[in-house]
ROSE-4610 file (N, C-alpha, C; in Angstrom, 1 decimal, always signed):
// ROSE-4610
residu = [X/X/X/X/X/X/X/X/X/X/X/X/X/X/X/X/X/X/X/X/X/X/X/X/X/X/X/X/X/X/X/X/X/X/X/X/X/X/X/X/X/X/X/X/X/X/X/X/X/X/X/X/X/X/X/X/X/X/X/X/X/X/X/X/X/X/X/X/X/X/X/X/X/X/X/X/X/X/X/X/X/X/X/X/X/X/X/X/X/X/X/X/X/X/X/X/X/X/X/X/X/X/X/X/X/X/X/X/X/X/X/X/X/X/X/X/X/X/X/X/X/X/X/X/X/X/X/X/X/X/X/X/X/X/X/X/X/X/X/X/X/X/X/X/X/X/X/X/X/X/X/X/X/X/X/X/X/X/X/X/X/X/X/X/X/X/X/X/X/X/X/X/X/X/X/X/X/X/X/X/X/X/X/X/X/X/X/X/X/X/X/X/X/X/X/X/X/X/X/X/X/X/X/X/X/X/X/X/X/X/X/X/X/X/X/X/X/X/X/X/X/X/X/X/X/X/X/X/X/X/X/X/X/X/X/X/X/X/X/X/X/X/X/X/X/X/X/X/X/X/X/X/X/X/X/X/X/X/X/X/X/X/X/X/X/X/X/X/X/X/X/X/X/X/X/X/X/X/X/X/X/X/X/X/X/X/X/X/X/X/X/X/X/X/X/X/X]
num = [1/1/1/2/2/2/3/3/3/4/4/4/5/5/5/6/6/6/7/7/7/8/8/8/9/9/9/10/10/10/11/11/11/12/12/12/13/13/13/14/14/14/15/15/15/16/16/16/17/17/17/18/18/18/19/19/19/20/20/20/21/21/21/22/22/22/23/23/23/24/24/24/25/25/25/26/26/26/27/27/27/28/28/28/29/29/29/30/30/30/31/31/31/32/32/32/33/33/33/34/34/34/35/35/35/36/36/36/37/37/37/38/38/38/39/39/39/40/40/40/41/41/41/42/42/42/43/43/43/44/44/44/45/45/45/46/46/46/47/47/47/48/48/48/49/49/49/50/50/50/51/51/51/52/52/52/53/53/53/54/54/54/55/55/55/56/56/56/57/57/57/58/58/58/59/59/59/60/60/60/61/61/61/62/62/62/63/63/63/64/64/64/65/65/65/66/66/66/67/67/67/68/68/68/69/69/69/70/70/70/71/71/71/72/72/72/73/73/73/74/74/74/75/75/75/76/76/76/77/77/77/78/78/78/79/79/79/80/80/80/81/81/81/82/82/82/83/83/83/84/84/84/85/85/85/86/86/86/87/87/87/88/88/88/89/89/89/90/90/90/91/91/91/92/92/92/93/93/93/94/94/94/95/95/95/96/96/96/97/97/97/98/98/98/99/99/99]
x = [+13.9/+14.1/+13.5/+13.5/+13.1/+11.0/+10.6/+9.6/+8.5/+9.3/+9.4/+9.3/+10.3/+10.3/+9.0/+8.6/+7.6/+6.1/+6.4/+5.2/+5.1/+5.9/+6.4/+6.0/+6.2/+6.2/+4.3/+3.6/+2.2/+1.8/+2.2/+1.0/+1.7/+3.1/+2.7/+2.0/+1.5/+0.9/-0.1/-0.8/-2.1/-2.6/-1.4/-1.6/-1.8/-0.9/-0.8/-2.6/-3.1/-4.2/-5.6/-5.0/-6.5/-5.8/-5.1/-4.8/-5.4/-4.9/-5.3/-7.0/-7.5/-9.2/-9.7/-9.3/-9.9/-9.6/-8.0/-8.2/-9.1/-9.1/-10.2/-11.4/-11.9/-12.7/-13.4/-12.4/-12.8/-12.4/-11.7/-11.4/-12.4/-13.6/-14.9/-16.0/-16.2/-17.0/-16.6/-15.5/-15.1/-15.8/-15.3/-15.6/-17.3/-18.3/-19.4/-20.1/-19.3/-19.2/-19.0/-17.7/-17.6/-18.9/-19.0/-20.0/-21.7/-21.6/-23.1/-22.8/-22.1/-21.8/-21.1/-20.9/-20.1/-20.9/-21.3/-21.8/-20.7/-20.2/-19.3/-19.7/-19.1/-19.2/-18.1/-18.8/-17.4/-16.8/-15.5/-14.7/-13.8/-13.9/-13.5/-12.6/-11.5/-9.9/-8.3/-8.0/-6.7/-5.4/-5.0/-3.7/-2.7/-2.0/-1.2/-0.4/+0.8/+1.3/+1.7/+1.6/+2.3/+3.0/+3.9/+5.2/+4.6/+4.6/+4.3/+5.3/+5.1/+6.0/+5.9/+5.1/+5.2/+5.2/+5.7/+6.1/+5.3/+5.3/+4.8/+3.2/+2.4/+0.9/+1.1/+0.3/+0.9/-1.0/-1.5/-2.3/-3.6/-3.5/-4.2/-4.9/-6.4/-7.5/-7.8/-7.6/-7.8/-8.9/-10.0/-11.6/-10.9/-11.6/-11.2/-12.6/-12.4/-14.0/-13.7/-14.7/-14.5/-13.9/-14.4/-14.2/-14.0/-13.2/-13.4/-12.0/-11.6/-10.2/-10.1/-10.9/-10.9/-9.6/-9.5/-8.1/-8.7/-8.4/-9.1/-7.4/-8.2/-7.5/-6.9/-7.3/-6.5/-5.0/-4.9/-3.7/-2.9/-2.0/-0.8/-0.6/-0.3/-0.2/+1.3/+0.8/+2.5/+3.4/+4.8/+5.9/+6.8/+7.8/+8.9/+10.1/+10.6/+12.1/+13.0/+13.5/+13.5/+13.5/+12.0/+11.1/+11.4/+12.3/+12.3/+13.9/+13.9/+15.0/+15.7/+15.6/+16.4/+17.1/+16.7/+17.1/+18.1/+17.5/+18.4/+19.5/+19.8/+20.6/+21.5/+21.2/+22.3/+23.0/+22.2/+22.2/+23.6/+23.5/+24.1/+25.5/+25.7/+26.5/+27.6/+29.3/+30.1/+30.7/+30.9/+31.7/+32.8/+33.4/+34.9/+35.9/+36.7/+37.1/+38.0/+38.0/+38.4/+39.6/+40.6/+41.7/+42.4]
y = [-16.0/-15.5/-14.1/-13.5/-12.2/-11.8/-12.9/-12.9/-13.7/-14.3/-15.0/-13.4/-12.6/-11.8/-10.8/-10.6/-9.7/-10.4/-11.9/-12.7/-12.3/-12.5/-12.3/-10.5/-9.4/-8.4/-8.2/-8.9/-8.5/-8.9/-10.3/-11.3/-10.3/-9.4/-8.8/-7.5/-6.8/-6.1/-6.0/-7.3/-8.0/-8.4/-8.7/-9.1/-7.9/-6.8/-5.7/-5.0/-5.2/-4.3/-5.2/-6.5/-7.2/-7.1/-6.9/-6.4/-5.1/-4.4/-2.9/-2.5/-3.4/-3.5/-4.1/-5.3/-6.1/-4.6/-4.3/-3.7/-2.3/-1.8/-0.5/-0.7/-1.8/-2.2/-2.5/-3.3/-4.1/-2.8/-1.6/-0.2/+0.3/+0.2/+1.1/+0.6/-0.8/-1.4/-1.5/-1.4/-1.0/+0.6/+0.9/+2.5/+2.6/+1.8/+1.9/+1.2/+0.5/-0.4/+0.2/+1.3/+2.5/+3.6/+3.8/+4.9/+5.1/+3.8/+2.8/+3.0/+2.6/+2.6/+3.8/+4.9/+5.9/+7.2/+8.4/+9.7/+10.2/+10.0/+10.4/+10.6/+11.9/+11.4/+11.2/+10.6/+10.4/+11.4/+11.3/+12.4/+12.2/+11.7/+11.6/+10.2/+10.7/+9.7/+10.3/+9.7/+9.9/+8.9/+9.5/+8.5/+7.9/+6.3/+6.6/+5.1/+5.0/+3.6/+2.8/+1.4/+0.2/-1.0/-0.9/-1.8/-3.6/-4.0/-5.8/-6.5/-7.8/-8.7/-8.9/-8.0/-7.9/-6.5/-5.8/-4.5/-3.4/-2.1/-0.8/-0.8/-0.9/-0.2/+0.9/+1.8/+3.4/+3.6/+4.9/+5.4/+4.6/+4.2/+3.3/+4.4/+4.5/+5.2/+4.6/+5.5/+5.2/+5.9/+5.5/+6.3/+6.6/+7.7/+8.5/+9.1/+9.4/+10.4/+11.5/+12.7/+13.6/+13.6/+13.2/+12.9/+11.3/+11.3/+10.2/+9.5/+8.3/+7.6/+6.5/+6.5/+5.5/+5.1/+4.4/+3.6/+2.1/+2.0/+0.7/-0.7/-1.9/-2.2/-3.3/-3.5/-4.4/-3.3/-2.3/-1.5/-1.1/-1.6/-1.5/-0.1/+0.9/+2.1/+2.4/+3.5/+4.0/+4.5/+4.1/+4.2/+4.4/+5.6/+5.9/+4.9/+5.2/+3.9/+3.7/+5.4/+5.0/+4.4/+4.2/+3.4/+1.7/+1.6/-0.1/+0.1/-0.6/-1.2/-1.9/-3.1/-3.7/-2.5/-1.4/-0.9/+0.3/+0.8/+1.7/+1.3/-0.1/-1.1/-0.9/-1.5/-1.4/-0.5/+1.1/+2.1/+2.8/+2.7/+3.1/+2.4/+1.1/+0.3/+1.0/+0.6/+0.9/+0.3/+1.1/+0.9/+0.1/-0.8/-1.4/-0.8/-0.5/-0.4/-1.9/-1.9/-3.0/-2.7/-3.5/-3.3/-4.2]
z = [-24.5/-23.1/-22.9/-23.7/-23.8/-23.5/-24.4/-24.4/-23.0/-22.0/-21.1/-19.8/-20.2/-19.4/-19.8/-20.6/-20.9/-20.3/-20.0/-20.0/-18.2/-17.6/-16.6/-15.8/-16.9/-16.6/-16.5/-17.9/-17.9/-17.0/-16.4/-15.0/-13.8/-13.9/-12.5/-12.5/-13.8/-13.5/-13.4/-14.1/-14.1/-12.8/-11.6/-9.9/-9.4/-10.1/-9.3/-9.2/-10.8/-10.8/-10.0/-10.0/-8.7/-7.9/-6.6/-5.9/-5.2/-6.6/-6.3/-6.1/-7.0/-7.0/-6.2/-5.3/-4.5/-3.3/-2.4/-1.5/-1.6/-2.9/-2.7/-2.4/-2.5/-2.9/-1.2/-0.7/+0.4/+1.5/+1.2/+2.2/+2.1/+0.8/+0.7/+1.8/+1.4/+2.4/+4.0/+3.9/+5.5/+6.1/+5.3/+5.5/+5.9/+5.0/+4.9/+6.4/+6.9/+8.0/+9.7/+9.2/+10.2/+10.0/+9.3/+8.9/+9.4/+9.8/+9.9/+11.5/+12.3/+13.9/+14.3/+13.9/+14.1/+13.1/+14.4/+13.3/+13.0/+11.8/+11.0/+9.3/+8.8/+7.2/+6.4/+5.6/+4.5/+3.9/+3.8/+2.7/+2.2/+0.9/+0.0/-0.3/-0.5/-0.1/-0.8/-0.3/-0.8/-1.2/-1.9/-3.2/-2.2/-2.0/-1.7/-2.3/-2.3/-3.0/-2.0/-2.4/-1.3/-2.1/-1.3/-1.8/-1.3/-2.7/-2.5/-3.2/-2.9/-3.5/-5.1/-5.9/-7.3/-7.2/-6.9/-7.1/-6.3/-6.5/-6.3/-6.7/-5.9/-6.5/-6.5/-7.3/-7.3/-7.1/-6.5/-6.9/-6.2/-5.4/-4.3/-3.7/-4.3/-3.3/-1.8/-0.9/+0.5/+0.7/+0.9/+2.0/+3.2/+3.4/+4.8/+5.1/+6.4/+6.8/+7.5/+7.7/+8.0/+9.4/+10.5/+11.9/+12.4/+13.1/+14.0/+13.6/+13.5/+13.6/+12.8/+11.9/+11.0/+9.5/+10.0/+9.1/+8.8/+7.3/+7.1/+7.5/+8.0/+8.4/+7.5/+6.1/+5.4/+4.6/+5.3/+4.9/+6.3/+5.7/+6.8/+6.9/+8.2/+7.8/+7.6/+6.7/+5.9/+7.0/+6.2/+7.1/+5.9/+6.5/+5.8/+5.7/+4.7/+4.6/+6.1/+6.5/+7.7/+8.9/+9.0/+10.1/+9.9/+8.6/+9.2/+9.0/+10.6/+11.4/+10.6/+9.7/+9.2/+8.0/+7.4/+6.3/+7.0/+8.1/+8.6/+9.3/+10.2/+10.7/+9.1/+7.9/+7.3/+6.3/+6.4/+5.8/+6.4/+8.4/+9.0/+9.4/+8.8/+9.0/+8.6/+9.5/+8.9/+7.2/+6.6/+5.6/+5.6/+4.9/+4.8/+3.7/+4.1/+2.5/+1.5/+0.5/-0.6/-0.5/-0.8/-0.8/-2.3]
């Protein structure tokens, strides 16, 4: 059983890291796409994590440019726990107590 879960733990981190390679990957060529129809330059990017059905990517390079409004669009833009309605609907819910 044990070794089932460890088998379990490498293939998601093995999804997590094509995942993480495919979307940098396909946010670069976006970028290069804006860049080409828009006088803008590039600058740099920046870290940020997204929550999937095999866990947390951490450390997700995003391209960004100096000017203009570019957001690549196979990344959903970030939102605080807050911002979804179903988590705050139940955060805020009253309590019962057990008897």
């Amino acid at each position: 059983m044990n070794q089932s879960k460890e088998i379990m733990l490498k293939l998601s981190e093995f999804v997590k890291d094509m995942v993480k390679d495919a979307l940098q990957t396909l946010m670069r060529e976006e970028r290069l796409i804006y860049l080409e129809e828009h006088p803008a330059k590039a600058n740099a990017f920046y870290t940020r994590s997204l929550a999937t059905k095999f866990g947390t990517i951490e450390d997700l390079s995003v391209p960004r440019v100096r000017e203009g409004s570019f957001r690549p669009s196979c990344l959903p833009p970030y939102r605080r726990i807050e911002e979804h309605p179903w988590i705050w609907r139940r955060l805020s819910s009253p309590r019962t107590r057990r008897t």
